[in-house]
N, C-alpha and C positions, 0 to 999 in steps of 0.2 A: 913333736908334731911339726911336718912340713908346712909355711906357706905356699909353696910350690902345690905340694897335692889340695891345700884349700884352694888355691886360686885357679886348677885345674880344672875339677869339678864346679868351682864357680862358673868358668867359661863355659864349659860344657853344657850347664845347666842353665844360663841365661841363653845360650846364644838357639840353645832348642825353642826356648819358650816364647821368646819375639816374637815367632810367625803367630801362636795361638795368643798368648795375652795380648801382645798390640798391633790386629790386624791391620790396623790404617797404617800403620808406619809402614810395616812391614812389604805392602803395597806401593806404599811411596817409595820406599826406596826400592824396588825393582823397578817402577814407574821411571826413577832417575838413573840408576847402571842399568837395568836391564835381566831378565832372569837369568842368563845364564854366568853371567860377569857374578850374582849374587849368587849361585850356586857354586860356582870357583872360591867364594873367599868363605862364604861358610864352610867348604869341604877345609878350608886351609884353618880357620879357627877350629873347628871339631878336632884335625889334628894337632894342632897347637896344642890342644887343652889335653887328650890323648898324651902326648907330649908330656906335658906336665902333671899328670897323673900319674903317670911312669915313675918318672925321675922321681917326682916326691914321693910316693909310696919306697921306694927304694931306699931315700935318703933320709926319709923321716924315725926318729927313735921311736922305739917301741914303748908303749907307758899301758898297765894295763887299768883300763877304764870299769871294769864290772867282769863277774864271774858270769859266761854264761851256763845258764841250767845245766843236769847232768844230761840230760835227754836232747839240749840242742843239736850237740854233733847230729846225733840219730834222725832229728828231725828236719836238719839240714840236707842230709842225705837224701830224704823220702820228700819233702820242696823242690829237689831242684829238677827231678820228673815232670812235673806239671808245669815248674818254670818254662824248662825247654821244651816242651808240648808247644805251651802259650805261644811262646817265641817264635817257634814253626811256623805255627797254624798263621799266624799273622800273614805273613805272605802267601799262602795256601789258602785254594780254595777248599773250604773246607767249614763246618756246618757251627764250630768254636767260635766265630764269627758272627750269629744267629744267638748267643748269649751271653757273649762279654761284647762289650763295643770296641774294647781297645786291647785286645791280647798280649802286644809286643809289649806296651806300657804297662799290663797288668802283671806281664813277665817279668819285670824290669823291679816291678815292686814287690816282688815275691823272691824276685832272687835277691834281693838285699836286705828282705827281711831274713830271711834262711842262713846268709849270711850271719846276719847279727846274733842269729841264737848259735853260733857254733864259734864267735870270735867277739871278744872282750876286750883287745886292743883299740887303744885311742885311731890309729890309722884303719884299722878296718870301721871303728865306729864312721870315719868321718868319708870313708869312702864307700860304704853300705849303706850307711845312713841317710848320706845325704842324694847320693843317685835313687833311692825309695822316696824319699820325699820328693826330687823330681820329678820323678815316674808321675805319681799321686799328684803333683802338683799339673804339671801337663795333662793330667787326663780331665783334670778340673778347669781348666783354660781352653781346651779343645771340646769339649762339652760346650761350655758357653758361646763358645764362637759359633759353633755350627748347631746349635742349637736341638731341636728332637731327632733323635734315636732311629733313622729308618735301618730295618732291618732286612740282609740279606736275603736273596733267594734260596734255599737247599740246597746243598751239595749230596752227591750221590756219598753214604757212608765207605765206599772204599778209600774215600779221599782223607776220611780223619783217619781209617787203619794204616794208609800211607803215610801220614803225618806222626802218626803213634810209631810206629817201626825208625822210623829217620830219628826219631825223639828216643829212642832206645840206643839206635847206633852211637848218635853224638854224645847221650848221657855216657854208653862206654869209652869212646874216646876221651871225653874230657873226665872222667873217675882216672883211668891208665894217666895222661897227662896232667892231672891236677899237680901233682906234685911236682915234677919236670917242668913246668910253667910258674906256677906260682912258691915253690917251695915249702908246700903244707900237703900233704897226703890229703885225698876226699874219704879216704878210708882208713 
């Protein structure tokens, strides 16, 4: 087990959470640099952590932590459609918006759940696991901050079939790439 990939996802995962767990700071300090001075060094910490994610996933020994089910690959497969649906539709206008509040983050914890049933390694434990628990975590911190739920206006249904079609392309790139990238076949 890397500390590099703990300390990655650590980063990653507090320096998300700041703006929603502690809005007063969070203000103060754009209040004293400036938003976009703050927007520079976030991007630099996000890659940092990016960064160190890498590496340690890379350098970390494999140990394996739990069998997953026989059926997870399988259900890993049929997760990460809806994953990348979610993921889409977040930036699209589009009607997925009208009954999740937080798409991108529900994606985020759907695809590390999906993860988890198809990988049993300690480093994928600590790297699925705990980007899910983020997700989860973030969506609970941004909820309290902003308080009740208002919900979007309609989108014309052509715009989720666009969002579905793009969410098919990218599923087939990244199944063909999965393995070329991460060195695990999605298939």
């Amino acid at each position: 087990m890397s500390i590099l990939l703990i300390c990655g996802i650590l980063l990653f995962g507090l320096a998300h959470l700041f703006p929603a767990a502690c809005p007063g700071a969070h203000q103060t300090v754009i209040g004293k640099i400036g938003r976009n001075p703050y927007r520079g060094i976030f991007a630099l910490i996000i890659l940092a952590a990016l960064i160190l994610i890498v590496i340690g996933w890379r350098s970390s020994s494999v140990a394996i932590v739990y069998s997953p089910p026989e059926w997870g690959y399988l259900a890993a497969q049929v997760l990460m459609y809806p994953a990348l649906f979610l993921f889409i539709s977040a930036r699209a206008n589009s009607n997925i918006k009208r009954i999740i509040r937080h798409p991108q983050l529900t994606s985020v914890a759907l695809w590390g759940v999906a993860h988890l049933l198809a990988n049993g390694e300690s480093r994928a434990a600590l790297l699925f696991g705990g980007l899910a628990v983020w997700a989860l975590g973030e969506i609970f911190f941004i909820n309290r901050r902003d308080g009740a739920w208002r919900k979007p206006a309609a989108a014309p249904y052509s715009a989720d079939i666009k969002v579905a079609v793009i969410a098919v392309a990218v599923y087939a790139a990244l199944a063909f790439g999965h393995g070329y990238f991460t060195g695990a076949p999605a298939f």
